[in-house]
N, C-alpha and C positions, 0 to 999 in steps of 0.2 A: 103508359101502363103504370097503375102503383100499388102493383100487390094482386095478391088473392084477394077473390070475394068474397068467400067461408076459409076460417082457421081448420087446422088441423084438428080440432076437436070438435067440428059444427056438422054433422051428418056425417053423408057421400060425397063429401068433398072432391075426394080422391079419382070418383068414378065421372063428378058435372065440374069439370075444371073452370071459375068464371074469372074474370080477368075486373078489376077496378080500373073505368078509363075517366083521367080528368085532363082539363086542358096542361098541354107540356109544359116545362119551364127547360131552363140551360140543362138542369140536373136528370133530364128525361132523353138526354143524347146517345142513342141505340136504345132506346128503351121503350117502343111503339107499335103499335099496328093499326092497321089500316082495316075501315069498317067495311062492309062489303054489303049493306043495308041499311037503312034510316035505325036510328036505335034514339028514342027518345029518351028524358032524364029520367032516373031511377027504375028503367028495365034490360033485358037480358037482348042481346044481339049478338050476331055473327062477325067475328074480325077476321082477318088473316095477318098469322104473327110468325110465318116462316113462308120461304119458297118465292112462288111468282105472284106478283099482281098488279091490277091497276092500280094509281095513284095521280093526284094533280100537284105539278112542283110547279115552284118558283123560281127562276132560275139567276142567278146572281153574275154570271158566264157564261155567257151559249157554251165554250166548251168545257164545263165541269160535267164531269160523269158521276158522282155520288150525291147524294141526298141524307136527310136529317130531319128533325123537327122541327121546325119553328117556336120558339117560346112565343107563348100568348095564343097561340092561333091553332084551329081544329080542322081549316077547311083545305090547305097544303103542307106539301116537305118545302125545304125550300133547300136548291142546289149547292153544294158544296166537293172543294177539290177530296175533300177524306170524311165518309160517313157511312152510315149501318148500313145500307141500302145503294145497291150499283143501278144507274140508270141503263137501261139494255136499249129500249126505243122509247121514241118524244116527238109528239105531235107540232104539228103549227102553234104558234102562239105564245104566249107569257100571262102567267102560271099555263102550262101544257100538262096536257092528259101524256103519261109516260109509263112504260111498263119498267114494274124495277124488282129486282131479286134483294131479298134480306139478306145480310151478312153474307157475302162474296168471298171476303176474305177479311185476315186480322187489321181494323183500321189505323193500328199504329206503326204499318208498313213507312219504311225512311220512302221518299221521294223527293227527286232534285229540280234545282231551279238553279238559273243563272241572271244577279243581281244587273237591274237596268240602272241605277242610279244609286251608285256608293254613298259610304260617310267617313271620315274617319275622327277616332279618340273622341267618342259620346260617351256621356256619364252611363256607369253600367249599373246605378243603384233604380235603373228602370227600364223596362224593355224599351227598343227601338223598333221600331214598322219599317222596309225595305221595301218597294218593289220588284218584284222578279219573276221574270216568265218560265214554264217548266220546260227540261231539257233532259236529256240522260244523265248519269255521273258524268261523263266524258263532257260535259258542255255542248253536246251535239244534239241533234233533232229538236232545234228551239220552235214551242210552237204555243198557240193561245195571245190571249190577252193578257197585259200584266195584272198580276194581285199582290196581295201585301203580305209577306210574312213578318213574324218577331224574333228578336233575339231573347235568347235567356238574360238573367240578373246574374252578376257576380261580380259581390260587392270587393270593391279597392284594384280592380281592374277597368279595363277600358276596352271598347266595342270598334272593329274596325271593318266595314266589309267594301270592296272596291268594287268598281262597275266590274263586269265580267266575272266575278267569282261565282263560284259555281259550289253551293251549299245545298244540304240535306236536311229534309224541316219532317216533322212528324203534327200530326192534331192531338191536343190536347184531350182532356175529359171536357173540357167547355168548347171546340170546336175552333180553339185558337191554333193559326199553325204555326209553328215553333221551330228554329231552326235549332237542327240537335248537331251540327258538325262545326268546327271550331272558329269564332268572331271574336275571340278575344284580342286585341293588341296590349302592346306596353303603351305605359300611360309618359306624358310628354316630360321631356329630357334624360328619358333614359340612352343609354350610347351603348353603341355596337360596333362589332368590326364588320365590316366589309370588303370582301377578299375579289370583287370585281372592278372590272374597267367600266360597265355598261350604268347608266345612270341611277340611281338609288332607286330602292322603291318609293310608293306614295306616301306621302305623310312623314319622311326622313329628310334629311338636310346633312350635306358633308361637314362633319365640324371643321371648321377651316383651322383653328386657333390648334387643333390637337395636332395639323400636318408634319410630319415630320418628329414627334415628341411621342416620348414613353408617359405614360398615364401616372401619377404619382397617387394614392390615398392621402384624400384628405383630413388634418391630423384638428382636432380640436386645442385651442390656446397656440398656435402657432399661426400667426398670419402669415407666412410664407408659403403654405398648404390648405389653405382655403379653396373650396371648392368655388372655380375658375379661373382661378391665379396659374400663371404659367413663370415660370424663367428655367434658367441653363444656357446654354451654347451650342451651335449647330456642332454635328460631327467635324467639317470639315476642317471649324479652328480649333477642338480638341485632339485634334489628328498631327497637328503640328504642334502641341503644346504652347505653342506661342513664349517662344523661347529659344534660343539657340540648342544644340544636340552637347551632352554633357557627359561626364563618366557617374552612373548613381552611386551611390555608396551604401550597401547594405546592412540592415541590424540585425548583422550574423556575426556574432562569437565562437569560441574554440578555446578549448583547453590545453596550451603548450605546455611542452617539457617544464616548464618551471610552477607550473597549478599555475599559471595567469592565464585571467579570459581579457584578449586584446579581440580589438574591435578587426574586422575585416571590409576591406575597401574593392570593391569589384571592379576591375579591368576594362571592363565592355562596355560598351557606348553604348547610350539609350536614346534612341532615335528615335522615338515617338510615332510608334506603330500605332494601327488601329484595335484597341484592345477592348472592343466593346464587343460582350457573349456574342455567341449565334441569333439572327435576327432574319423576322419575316416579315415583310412590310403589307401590312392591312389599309384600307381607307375606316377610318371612326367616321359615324357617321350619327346622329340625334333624331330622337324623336322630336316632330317641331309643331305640326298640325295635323 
């Protein structure tokens, strides 16, 4: 459909409502009806543009249940998982004779699927195509043939979705279906903690070089802090100071009876405790592929 066939200012417009039908493009998606008579070029025929009726689709998935229009073509819909029109019943064959009801419901309802063949850390400065079969939210009642969804674009991020994930796609205004629930990852060598024993996830790798070591910030003009550089000492030889146990001597002053500040020398042995703050041990772990 593209438009009215008289303006608002051209008769009884109001009262002989016609409808302009040319063939569809992408931009004609919900925007159609179905003729219900031969209607030859430049005269007046009957369509049906709400409710029930016959139609012949194409079918893309024996189990898709909605329909669309075809760009280019006048003589079928062709099937689709999200579009104007619910398929109710569908005859033998390919293109089939199918009864379908207009607008069922709103097509930009979320519906889920659960990915058959992951990726991880793809450029996000373009969509990626997934296949995935539909399932509930819960990843349960998987059933169909697989189809391909898209991820969104967002740029200076990275795209990760693993086999079995279980994401929420919507169709687009061009019939693309678009996963809207979150594939973002971090993009490679970024580091995290890891507070489990059970093996990392996909696409991370234990930093082995971090084991055992507090993270330092790496400082510019100082090659000592370069990022990847490690040094220091395990706890266990800072634990014993690597030295025999000594009396320290403190730089504490005091004001005696005579206004002199003498130095003061402390008594107590300094055994070389472990004197490193409160501490929680994480596994670091790297983004790697």
């Amino acid at each position: 459909m593209d438009g009215p066939l008289l303006s608002a200012h051209e008769g009884d417009w109001r009262d002989r409502t016609a409808i302009k039908a040319v063939v569809p493009t992408a931009n004609h998606r919900g925007l159609f009806g179905i003729a219900v008579e031969p209607i030859p070029a430049g005269k007046l025929g009957l369509a049906c543009l709400a409710g029930v009726c016959l139609a012949k689709v194409s079918f893309q998935e024996a189990s898709h249940q909605f329909c669309d229009v075809t760009p280019g073509q006048i003589s079928h819909l062709t099937s689709t998982l999200a579009g104007a029109a619910q398929i109710l019943w569908r005859d033998a064959g390919n293109p089939a004779w199918c009864l379908i009801r207009f607008s069922p419901m709103p097509t930009s309802r979320t519906q889920w699927a659960i990915v058959q063949s992951g990726f991880v850390n793809e450029d996000a400065t373009a969509p990626k195509s997934v296949p995935v079969r539909r399932c509930d939210w819960q990843g349960q009642n998987v059933q169909g043939e697989p189809f391909y969804v898209h991820t969104p674009i967002c740029l200076g991020k990275a795209t990760a979705l693993f086999e079995g994930s279980v994401v929420g796609y919507q169709a687009d205004a061009d019939g693309h279906l678009m996963i809207m629930t979150n594939c973002f990852d971090d993009p490679f060598g970024t580091i995290k903690a890891w507070n489990k024993t059970a093996p990392v996830p996909q696409g991370w790798t234990e930093l082995s070089l971090a084991a055992g070591r507090f993270l330092v910030g790496a400082e510019a003009g100082k090659p000592w802090y370069e990022p990847g550089t490690f040094g220091g000492r395990p706890l266990e030889d800072l634990g014993q100071h690597n030295h025999p146990d000594h009396n320290a001597i403190g730089a504490i002053y005091y004001q005696s009876g005579t206004n002199q500040l003498d130095r003061f020398v402390s008594p107590l042995q300094h055994v070389g405790d472990d004197l490193t703050p409160p501490w929680y041990a994480v596994r670091w772990i790297s983004r790697t592929h």
